[in-house]
Backbone as a chain_set.jsonl record, in Angstrom:
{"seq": "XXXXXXXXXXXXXXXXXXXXXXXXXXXXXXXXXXXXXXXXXXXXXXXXXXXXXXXXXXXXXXXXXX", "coords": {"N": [[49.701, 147.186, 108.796], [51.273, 146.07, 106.417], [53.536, 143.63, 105.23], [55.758, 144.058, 103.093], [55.153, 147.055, 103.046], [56.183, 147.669, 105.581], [59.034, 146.804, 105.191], [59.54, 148.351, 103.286], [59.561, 150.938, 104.203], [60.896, 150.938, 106.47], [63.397, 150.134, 105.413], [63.61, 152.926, 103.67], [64.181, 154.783, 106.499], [66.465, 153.973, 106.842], [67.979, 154.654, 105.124], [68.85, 152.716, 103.124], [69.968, 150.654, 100.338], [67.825, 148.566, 98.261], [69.6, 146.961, 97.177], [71.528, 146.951, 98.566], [70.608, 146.389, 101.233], [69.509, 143.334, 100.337], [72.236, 142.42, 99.886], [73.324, 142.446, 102.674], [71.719, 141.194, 103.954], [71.763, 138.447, 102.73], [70.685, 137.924, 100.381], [69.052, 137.528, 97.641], [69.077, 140.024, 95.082], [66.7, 139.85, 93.554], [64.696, 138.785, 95.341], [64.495, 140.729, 97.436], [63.075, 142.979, 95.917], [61.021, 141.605, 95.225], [59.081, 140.759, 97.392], [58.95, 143.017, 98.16], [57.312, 144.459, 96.234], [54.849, 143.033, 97.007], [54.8, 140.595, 95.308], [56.613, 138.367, 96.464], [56.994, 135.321, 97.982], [58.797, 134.655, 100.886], [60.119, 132.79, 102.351], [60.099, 131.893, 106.258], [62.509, 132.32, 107.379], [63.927, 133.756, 105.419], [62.951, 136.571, 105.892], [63.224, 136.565, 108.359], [66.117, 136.814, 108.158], [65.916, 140.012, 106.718], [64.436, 141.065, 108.23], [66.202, 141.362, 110.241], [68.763, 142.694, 110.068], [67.052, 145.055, 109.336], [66.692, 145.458, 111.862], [64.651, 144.416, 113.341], [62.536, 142.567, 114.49], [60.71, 139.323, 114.201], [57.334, 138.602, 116.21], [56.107, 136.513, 118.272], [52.731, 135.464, 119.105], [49.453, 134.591, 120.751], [46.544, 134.272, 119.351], [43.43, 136.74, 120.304], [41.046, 135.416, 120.981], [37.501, 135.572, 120.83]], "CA": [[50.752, 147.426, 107.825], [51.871, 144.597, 105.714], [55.353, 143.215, 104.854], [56.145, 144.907, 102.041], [55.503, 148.452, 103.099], [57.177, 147.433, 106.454], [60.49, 146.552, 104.562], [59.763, 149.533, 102.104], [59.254, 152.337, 105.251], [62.169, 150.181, 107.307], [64.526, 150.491, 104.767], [63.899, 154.304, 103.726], [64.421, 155.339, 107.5], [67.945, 153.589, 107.202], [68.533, 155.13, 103.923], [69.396, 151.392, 102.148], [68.944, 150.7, 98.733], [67.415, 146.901, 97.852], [70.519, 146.088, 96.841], [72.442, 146.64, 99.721], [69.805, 145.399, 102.048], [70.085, 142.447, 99.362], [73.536, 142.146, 99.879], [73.939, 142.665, 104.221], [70.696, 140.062, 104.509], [72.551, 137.638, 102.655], [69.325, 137.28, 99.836], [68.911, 138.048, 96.407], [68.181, 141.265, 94.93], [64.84, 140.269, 92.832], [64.131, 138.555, 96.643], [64.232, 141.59, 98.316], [62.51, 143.54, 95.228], [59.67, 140.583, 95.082], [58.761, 141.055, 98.408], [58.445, 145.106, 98.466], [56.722, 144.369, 95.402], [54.51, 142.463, 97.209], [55.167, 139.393, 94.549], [57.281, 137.332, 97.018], [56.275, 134.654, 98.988], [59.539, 134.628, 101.344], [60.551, 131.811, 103.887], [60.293, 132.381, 107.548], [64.206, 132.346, 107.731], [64.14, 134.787, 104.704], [62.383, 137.476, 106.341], [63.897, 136.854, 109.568], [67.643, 137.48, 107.871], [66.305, 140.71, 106.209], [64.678, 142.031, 109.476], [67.562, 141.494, 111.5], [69.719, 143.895, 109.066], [66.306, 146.288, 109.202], [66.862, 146.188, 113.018], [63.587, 144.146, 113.529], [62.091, 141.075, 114.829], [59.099, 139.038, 114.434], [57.044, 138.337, 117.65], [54.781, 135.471, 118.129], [51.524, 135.49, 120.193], [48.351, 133.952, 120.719], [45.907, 134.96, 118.698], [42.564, 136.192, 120.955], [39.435, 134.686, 120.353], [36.307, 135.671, 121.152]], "C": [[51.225, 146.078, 107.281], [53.672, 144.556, 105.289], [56.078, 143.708, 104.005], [55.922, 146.35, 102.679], [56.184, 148.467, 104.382], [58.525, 147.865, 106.25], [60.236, 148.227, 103.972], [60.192, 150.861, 103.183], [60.519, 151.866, 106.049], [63.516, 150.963, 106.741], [65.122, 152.046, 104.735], [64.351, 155.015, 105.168], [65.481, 154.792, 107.807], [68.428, 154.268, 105.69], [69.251, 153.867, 103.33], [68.687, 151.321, 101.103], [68.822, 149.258, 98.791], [68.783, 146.128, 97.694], [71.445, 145.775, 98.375], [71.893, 146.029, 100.979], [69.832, 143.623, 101.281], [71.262, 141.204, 100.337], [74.122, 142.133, 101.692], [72.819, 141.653, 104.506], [71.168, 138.869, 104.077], [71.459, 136.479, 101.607], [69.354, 137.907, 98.688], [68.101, 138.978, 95.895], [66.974, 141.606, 94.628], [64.526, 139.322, 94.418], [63.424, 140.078, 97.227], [63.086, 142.157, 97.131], [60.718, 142.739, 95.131], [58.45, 140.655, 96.27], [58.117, 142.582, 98.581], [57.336, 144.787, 97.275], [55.117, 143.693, 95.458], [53.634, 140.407, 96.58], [55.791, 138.318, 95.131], [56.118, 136.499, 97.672], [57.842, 133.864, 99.883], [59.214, 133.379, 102.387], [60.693, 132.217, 104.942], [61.679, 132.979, 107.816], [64.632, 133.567, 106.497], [64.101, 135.887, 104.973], [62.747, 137.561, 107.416], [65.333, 137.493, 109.085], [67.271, 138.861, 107.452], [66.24, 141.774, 107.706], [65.621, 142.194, 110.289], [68.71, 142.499, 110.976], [68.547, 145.062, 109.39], [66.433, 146.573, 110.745], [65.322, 145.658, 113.935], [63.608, 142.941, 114.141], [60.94, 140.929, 114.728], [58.73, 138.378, 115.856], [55.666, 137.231, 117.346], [53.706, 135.5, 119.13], [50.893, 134.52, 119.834], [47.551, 134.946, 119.856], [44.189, 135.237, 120.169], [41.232, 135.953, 120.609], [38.571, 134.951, 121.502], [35.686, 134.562, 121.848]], "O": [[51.5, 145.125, 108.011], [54.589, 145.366, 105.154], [57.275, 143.78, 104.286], [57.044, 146.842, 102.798], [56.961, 149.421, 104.43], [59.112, 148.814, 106.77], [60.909, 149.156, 104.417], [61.089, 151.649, 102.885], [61.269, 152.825, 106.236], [64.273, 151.825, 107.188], [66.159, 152.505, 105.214], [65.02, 156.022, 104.935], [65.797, 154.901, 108.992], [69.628, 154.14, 105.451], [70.423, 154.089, 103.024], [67.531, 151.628, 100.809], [69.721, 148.657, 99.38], [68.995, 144.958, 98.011], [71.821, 144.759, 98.959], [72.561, 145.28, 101.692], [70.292, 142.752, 102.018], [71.248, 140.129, 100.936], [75.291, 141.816, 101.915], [73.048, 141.123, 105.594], [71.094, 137.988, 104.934], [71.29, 135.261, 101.665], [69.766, 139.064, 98.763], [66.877, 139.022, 96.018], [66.28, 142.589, 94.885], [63.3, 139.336, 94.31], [62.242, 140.387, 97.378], [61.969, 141.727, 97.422], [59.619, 143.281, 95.009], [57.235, 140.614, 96.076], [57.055, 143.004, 99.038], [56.209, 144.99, 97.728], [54.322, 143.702, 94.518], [52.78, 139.609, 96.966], [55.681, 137.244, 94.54], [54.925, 136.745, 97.854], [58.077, 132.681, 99.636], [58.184, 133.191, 103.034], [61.529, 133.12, 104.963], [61.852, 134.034, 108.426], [65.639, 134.245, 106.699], [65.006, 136.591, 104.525], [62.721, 138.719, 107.831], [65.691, 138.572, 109.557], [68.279, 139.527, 107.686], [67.017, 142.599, 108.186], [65.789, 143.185, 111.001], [69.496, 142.987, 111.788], [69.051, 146.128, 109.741], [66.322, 147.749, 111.091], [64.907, 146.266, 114.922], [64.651, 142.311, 114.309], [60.08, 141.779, 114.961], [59.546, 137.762, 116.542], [54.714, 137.207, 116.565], [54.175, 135.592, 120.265], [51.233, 133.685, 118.995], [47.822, 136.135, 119.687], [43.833, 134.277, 120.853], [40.56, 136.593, 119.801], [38.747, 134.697, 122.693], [34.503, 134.627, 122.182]]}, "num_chains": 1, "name": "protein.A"}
């Protein structure tokens, strides 16, 4: 699943509209819209403020190699 339909499927199962996710992440509306849109290219710290309003976190691993 990619970042954009993440946010997009996130959101709808909180019932938020862009704006107000927007506006409680503390990021601008064509941000959030750019992103779903998959037009953004968001900052680590961008995408961390929206998930933390969607109720999310990102997790870091290793990647494994063959």
């Amino acid at each position: 699943m990619t970042l954009k339909d993440t946010f997009k499927e996130r959101r709808a199962q909180l019932k938020i509209s862009q704006s107000d996710l927007a506006e409680m992440a503390d990021v601008s509306l064509a941000t959030v819209k750019d992103i779903e849109r998959g037009k953004g290219n968001p900052s680590i710290q961008t995408v961390e403020k929206i998930l933390s309003v969607l109720g999310m976190e990102i997790k870091y691993q290793l990647r494994q190699t063959v």
